[in-house]
Biopython code that builds the backbone (N, CA, C, O; Angstrom):
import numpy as np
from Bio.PDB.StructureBuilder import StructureBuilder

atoms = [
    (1, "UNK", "N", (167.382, 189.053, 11.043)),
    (1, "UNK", "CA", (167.726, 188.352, 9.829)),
    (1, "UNK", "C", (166.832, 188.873, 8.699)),
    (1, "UNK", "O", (165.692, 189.217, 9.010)),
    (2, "UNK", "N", (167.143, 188.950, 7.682)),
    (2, "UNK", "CA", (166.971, 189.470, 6.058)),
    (2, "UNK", "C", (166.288, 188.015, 5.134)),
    (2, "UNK", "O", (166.537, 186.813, 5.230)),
    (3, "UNK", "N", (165.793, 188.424, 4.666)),
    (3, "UNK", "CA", (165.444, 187.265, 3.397)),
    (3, "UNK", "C", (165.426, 187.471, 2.254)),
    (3, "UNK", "O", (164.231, 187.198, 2.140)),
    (4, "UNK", "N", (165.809, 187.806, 0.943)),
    (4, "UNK", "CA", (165.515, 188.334, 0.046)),
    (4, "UNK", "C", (164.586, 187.258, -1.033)),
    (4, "UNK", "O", (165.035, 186.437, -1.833)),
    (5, "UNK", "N", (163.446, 187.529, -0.787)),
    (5, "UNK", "CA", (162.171, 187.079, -1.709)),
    (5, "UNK", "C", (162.424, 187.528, -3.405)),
    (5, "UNK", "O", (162.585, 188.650, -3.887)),
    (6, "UNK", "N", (162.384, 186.007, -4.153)),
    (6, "UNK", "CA", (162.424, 186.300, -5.584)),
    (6, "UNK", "C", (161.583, 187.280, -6.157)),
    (6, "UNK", "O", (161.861, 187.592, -7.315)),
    (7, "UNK", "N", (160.466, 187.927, -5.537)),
    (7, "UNK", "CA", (159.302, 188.195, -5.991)),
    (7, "UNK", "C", (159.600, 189.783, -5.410)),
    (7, "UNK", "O", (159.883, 190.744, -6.125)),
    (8, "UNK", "N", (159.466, 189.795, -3.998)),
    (8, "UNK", "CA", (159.348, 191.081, -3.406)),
    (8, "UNK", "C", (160.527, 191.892, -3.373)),
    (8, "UNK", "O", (160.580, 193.118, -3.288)),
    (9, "UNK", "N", (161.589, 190.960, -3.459)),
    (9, "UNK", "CA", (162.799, 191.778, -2.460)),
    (9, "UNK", "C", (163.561, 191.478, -0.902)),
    (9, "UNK", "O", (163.286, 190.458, -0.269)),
    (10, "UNK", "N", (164.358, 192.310, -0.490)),
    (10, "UNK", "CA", (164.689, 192.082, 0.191)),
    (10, "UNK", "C", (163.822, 192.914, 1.507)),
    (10, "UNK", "O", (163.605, 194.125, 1.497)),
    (11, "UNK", "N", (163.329, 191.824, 2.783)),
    (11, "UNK", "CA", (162.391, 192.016, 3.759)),
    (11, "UNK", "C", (163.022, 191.114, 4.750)),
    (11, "UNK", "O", (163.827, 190.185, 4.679)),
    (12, "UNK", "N", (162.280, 191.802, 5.838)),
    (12, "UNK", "CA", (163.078, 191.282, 7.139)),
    (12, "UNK", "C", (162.437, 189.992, 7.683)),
    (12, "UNK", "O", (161.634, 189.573, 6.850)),
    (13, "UNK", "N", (162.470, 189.564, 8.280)),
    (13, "UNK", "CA", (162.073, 188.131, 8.699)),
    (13, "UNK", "C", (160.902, 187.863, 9.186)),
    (13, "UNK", "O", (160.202, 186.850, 9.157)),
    (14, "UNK", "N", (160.732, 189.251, 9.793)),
    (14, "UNK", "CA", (159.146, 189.011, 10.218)),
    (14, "UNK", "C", (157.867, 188.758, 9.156)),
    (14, "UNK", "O", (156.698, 188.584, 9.500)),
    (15, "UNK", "N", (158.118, 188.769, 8.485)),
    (15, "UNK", "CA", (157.256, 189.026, 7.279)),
    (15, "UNK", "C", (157.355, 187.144, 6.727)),
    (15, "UNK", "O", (157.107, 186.910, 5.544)),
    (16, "UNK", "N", (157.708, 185.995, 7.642)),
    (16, "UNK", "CA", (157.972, 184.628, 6.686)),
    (16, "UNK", "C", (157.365, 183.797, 8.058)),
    (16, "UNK", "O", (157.330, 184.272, 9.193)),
    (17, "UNK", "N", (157.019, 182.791, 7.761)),
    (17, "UNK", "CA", (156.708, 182.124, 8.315)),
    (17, "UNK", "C", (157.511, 180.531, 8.365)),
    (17, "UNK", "O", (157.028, 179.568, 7.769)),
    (18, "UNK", "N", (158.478, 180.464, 8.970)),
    (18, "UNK", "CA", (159.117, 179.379, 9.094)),
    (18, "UNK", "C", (158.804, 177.977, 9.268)),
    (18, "UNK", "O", (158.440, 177.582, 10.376)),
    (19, "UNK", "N", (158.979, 176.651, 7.626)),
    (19, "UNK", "CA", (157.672, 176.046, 8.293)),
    (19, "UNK", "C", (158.892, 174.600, 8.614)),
    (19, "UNK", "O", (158.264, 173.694, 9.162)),
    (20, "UNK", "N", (160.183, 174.275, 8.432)),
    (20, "UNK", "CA", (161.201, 173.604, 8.723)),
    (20, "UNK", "C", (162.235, 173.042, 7.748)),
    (20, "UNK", "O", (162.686, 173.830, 6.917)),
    (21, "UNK", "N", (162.625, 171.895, 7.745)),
    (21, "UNK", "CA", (163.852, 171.340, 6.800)),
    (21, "UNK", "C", (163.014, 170.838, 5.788)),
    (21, "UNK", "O", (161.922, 170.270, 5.814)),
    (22, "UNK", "N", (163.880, 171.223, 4.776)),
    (22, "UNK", "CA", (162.953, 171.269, 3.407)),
    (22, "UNK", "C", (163.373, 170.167, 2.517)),
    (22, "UNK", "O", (163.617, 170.196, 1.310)),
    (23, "UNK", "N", (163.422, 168.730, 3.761)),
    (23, "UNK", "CA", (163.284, 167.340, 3.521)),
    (23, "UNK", "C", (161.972, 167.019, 3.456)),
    (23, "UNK", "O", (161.786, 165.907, 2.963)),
    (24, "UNK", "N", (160.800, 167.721, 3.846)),
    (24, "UNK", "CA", (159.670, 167.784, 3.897)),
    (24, "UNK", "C", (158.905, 167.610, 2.481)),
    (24, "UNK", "O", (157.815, 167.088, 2.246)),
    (25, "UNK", "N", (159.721, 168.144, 1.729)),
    (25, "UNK", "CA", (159.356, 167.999, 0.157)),
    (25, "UNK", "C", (159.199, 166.494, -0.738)),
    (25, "UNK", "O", (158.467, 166.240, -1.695)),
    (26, "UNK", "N", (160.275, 165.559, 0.048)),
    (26, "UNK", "CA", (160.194, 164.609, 0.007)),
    (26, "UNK", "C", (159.643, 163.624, 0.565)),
    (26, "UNK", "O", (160.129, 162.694, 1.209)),
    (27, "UNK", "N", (158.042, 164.004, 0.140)),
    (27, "UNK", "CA", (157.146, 163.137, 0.347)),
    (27, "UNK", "C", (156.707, 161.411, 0.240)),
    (27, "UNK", "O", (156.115, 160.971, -0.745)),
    (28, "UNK", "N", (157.056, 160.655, 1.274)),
    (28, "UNK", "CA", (157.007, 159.126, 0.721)),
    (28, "UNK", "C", (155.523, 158.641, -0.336)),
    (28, "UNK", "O", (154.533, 159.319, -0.610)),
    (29, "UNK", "N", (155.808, 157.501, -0.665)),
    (29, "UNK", "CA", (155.134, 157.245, -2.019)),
    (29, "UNK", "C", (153.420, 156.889, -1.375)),
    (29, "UNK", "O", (153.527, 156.519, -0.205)),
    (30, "UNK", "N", (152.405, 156.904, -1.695)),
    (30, "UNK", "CA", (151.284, 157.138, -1.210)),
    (30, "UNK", "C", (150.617, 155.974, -0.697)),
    (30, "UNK", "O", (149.652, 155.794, 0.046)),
    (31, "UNK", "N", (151.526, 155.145, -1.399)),
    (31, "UNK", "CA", (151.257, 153.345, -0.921)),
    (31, "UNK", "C", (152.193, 153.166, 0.284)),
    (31, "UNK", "O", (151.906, 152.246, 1.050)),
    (32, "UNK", "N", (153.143, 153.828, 0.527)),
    (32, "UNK", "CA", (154.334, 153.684, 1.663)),
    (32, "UNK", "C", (153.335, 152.963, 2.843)),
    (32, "UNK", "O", (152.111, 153.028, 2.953)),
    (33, "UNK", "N", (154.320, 152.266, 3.665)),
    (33, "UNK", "CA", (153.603, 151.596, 4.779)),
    (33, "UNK", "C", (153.651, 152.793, 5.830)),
    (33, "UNK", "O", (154.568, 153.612, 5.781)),
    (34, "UNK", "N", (152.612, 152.871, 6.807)),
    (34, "UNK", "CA", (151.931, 153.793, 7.803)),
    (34, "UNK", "C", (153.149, 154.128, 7.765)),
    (34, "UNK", "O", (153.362, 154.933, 6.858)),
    (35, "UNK", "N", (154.695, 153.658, 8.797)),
    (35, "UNK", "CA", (155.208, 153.640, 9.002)),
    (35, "UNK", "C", (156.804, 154.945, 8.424)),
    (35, "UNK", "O", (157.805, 155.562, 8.789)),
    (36, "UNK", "N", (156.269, 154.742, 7.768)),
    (36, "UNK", "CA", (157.206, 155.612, 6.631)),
    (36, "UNK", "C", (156.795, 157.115, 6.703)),
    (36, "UNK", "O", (157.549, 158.073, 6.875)),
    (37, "UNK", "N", (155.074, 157.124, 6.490)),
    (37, "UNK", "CA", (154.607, 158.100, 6.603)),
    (37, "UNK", "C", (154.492, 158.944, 8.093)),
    (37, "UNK", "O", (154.639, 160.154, 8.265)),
    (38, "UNK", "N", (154.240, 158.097, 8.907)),
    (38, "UNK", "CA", (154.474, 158.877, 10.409)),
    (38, "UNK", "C", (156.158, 159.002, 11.104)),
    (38, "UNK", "O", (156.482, 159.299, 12.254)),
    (39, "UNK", "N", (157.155, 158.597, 9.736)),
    (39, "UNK", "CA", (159.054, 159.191, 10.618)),
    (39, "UNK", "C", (158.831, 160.721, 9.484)),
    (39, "UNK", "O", (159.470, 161.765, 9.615)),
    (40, "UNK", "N", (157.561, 160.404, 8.210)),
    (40, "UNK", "CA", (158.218, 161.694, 7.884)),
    (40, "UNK", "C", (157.327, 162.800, 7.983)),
    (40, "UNK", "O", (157.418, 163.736, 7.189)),
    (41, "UNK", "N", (156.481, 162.776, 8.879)),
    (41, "UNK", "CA", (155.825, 163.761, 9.608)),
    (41, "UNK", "C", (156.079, 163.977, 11.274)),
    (41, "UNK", "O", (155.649, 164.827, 12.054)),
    (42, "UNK", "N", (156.829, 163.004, 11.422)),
    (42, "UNK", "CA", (157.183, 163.537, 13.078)),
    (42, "UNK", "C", (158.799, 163.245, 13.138)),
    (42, "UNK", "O", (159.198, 163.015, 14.279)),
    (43, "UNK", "N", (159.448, 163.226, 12.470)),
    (43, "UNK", "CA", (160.973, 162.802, 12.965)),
    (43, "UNK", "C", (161.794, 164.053, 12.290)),
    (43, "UNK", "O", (161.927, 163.911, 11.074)),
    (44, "UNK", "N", (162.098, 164.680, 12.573)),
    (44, "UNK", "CA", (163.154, 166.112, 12.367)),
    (44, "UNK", "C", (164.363, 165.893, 12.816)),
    (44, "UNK", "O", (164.607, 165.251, 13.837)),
    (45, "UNK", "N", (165.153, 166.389, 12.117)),
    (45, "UNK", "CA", (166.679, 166.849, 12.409)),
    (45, "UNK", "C", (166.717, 167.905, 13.164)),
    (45, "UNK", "O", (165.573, 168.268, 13.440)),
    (46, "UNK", "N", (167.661, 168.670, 13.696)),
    (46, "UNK", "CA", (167.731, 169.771, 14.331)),
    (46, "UNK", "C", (169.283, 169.927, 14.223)),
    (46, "UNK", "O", (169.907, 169.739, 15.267)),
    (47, "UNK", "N", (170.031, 170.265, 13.028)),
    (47, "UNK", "CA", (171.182, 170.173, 12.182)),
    (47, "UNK", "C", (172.035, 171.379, 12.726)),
    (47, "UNK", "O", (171.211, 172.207, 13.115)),
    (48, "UNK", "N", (173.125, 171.787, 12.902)),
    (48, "UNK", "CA", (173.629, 172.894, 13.471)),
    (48, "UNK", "C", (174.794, 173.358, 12.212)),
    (48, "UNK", "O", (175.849, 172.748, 12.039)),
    (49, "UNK", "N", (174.341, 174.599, 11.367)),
    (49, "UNK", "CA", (175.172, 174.887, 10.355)),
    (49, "UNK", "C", (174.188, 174.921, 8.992)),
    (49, "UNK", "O", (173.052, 175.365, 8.821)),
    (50, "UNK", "N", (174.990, 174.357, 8.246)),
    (50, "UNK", "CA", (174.301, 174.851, 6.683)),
    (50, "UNK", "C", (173.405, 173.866, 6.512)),
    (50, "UNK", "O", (173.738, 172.682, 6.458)),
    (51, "UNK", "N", (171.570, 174.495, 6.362)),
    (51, "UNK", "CA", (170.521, 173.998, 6.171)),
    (51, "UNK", "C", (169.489, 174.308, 5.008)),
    (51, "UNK", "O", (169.428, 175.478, 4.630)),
    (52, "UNK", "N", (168.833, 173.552, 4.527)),
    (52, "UNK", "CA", (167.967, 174.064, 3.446)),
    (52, "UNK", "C", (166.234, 174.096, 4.161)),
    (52, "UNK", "O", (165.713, 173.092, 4.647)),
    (53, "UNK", "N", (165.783, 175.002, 4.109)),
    (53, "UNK", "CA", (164.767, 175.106, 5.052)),
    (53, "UNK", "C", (163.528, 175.796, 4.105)),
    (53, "UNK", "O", (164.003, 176.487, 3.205)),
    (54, "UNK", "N", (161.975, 175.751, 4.120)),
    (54, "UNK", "CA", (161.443, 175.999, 3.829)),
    (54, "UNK", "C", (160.813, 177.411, 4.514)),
    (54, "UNK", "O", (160.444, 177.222, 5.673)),
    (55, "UNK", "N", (160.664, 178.460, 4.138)),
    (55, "UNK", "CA", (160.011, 179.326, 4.064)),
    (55, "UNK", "C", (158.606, 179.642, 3.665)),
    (55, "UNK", "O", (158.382, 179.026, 2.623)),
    (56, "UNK", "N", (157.287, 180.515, 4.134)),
    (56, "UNK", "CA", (156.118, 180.639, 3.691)),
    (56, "UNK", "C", (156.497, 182.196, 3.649)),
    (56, "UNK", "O", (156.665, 182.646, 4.782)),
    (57, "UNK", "N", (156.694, 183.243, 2.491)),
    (57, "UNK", "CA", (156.021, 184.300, 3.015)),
    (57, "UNK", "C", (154.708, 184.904, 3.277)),
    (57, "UNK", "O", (154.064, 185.703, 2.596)),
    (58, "UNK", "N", (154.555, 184.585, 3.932)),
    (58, "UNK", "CA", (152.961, 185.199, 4.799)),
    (58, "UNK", "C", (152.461, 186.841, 4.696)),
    (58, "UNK", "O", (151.277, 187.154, 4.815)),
    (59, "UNK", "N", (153.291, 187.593, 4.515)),
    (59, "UNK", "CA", (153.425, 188.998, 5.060)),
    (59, "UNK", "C", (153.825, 189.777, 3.516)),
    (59, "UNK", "O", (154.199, 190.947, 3.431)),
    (60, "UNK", "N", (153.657, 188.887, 2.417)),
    (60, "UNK", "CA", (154.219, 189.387, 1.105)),
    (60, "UNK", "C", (153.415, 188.827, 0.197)),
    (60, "UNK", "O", (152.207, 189.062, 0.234)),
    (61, "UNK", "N", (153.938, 188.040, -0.710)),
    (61, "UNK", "CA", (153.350, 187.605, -2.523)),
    (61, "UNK", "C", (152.915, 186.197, -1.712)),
    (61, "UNK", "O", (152.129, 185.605, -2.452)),
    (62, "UNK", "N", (153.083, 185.601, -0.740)),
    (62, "UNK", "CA", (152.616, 184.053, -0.212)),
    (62, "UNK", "C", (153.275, 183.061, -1.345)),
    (62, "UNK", "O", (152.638, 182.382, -2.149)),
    (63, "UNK", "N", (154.230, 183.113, -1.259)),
    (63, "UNK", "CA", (155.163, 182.137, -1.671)),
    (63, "UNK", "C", (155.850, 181.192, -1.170)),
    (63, "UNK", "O", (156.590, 181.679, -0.316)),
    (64, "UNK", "N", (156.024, 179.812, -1.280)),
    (64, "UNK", "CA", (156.817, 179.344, -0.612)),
    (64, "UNK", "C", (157.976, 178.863, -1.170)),
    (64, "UNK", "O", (158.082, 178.083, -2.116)),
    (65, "UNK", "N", (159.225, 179.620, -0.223)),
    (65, "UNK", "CA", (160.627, 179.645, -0.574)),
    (65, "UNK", "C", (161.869, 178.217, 0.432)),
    (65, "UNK", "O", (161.783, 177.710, 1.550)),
    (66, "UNK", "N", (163.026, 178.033, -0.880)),
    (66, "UNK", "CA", (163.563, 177.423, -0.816)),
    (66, "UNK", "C", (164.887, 178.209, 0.240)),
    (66, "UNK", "O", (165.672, 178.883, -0.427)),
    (67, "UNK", "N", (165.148, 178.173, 1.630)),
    (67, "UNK", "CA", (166.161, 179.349, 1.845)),
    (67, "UNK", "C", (167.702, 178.517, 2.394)),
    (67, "UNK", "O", (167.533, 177.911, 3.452)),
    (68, "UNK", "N", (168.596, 178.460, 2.031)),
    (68, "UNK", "CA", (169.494, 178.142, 2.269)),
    (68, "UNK", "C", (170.612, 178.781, 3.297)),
    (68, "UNK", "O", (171.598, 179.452, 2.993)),
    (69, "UNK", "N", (170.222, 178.425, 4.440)),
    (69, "UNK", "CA", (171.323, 179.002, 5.278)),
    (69, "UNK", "C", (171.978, 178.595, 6.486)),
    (69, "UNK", "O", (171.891, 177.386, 6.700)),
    (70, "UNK", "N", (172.507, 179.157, 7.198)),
    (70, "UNK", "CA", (173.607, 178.779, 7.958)),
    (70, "UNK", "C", (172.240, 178.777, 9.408)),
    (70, "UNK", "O", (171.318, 179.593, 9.427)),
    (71, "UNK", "N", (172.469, 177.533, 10.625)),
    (71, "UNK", "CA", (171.484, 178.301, 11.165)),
    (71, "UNK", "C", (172.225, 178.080, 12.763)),
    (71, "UNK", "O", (171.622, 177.787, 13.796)),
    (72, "UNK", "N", (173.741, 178.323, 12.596)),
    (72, "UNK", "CA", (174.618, 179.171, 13.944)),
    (72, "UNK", "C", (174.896, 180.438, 13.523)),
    (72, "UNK", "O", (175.005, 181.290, 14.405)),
    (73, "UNK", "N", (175.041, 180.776, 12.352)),
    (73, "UNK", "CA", (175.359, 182.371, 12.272)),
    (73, "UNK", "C", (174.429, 183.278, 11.488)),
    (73, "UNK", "O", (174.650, 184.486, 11.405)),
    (74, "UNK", "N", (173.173, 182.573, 10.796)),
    (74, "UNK", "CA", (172.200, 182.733, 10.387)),
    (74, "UNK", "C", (172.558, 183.513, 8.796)),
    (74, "UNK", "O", (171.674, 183.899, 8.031)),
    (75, "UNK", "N", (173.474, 183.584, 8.631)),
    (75, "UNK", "CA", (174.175, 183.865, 6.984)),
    (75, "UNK", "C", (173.366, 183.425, 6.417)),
    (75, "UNK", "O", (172.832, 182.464, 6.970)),
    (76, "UNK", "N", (172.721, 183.907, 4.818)),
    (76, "UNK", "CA", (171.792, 183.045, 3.885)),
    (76, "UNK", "C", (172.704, 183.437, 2.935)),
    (76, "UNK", "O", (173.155, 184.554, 2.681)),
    (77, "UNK", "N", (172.994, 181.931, 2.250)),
    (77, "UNK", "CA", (173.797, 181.657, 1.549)),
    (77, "UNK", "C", (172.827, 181.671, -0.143)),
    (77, "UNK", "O", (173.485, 181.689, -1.183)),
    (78, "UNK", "N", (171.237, 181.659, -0.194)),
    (78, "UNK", "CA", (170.391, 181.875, -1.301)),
    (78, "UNK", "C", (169.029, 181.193, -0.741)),
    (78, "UNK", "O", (168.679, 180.339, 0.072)),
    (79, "UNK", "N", (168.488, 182.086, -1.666)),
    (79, "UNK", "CA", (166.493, 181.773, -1.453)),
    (79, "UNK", "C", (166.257, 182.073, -2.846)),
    (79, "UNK", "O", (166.927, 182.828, -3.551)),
    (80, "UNK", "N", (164.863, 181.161, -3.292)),
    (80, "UNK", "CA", (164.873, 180.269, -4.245)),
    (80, "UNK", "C", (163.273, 180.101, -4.414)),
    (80, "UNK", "O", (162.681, 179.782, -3.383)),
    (81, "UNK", "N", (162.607, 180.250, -5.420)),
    (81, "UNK", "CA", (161.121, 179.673, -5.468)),
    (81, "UNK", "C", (160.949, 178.236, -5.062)),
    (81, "UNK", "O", (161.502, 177.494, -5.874)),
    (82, "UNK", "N", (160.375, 177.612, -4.092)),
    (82, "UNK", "CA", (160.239, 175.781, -3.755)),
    (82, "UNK", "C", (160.003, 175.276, -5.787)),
    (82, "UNK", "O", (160.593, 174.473, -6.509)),
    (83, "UNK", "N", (159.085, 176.059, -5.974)),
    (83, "UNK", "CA", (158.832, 175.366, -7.456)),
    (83, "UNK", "C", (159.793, 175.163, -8.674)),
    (83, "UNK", "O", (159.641, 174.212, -9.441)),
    (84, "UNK", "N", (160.798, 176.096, -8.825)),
    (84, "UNK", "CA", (162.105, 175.911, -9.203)),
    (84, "UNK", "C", (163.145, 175.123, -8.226)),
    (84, "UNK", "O", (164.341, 175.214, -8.506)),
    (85, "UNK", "N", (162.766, 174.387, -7.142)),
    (85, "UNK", "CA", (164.164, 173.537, -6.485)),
    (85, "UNK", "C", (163.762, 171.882, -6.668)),
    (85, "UNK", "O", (162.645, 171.363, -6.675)),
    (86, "UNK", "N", (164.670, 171.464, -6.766)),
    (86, "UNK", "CA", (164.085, 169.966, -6.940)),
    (86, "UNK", "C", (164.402, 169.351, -5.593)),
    (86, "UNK", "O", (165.339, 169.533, -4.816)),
    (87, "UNK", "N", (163.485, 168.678, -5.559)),
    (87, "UNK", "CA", (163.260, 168.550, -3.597)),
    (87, "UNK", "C", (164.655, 167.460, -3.256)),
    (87, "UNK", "O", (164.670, 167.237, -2.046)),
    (88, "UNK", "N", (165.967, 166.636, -4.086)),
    (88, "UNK", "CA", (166.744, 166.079, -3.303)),
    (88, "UNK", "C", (167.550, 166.626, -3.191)),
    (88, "UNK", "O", (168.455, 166.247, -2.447)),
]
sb = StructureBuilder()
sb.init_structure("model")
sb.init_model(0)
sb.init_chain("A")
sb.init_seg("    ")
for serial, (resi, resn, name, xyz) in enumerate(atoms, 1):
    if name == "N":
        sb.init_residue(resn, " ", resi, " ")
    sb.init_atom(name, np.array(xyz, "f"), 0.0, 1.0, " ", f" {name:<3s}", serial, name[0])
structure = sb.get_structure()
């Protein structure tokens, strides 16, 4: 699989560090009860098809990317700076 980095280009996969669903962005509020805070550090989806997933490139500019893709046929449908996506 391919990634094409806003910054670098297009690079192969080894070069990213996959860090999951980029519901992660949506961080509960800091007062949230324990509760809230430990479904959204341990409770994951594992979605079959079109996903929005966070990316680190590790192996490049160290960016972390917004990547949108398919994840049965692994198609990327777009990748995205996290700082330009609005996390809903």
């Amino acid at each position: 699989m391919r990634l094409t980095c806003p910054i670098c280009g297009d690079r192969d996969r080894r070069e990213f560090y996959y860090q999951g669903d980029a519901a992660m962005l949506a961080r509960p509020d800091p007062a949230a009860p324990v509760q809230d805070w430990a479904d959204w550090l341990h409770l994951r989806d594992n979605p079959a098809g079109r996903t929005r997933e966070l990316w680190y490139h590790e192996a490049g500019c160290t960016s972390w990317l917004m990547v949108e893709r398919d994840t049965v046929t692994h198609e990327v449908f777009s990748v995205d700076l996290v700082e330009r996506v609005d996390a809903d």
